[in-house]
N, C-alpha and C positions, 0 to 999 in steps of 0.2 A: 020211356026213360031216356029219350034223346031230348034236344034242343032244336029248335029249326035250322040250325048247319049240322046238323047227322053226326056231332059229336055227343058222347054220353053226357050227363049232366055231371058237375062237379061234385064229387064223392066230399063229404064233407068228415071232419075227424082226421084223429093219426097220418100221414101218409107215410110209405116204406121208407120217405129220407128227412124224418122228423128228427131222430136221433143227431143227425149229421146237419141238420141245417145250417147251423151256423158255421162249421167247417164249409159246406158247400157255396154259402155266401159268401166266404172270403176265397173261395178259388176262384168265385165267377169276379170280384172284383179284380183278381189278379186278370183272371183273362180281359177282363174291358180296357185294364193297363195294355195290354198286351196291342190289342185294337186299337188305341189312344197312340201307341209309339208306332202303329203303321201310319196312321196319318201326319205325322209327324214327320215320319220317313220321307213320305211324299211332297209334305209341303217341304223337306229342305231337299228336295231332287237327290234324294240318295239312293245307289245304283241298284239296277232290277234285282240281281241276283240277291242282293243283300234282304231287300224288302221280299222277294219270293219265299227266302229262308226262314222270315218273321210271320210269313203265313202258313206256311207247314207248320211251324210251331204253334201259331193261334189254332191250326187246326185242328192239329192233334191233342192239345187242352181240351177243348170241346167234346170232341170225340171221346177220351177220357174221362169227363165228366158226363158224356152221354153214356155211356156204358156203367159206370158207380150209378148215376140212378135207376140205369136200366134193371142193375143186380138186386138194387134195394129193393125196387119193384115187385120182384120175382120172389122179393123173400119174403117181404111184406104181404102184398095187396094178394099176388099170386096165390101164394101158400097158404093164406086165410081162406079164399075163394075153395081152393082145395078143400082143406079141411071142414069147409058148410055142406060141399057137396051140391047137385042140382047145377042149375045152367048157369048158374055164377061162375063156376069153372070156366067150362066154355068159352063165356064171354069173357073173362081175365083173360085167358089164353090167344082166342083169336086177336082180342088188345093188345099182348105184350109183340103177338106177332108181328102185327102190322108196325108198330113203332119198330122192332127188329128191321122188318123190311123198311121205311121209312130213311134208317142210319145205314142202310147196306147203298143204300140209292145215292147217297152223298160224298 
């Protein structure tokens, strides 16, 4: 059930942030704004500190939105695995981990 790069195969159906999709597609458009005025930043030589403040901001969006789909995840994909039982579990779990550890890293 892997891919030859050791990722799982694509789960196809529902995912946990199907309800919100289109909410989530208009936050990531906001954040690519967000991206788009740091270069902007830059090409008009505008000062460090100000562009440092535009990237904590970009960053913390991200993170933000890493964490909402991390919870849909959990509520979704997780908690279905659960409820089947057998090593489905397991493997959601050691999955949601690693993506846990993954956002701990950055």
């Amino acid at each position: 059930m892997t891919t030859t790069d050791a990722r799982p195969e694509t789960v196809h159906g529902p995912h946990g942030y199907a309800k919100e999709k289109d909410a989530h597609l208009k936050r990531l458009r906001r954040i690519e704004g967000q991206i788009r005025g740091l270069q902007r930043m830059v090409e008009e030589d505008v000062y460090c500190i100000d562009i440092l403040t535009q990237v904590s901001a970009s960053t913390k969006a991200l993170q933000s939105f890493a964490l909402r789909l991390l919870e849909e995840h959990l509520r979704h994909c997780v908690a279905q695995a659960a409820t089947e039982g057998g090593e489905e579990i397991d493997a959601k779990v050691e999955e949601a981990t690693a993506a846990i550890a993954r956002l701990l890293r950055t």
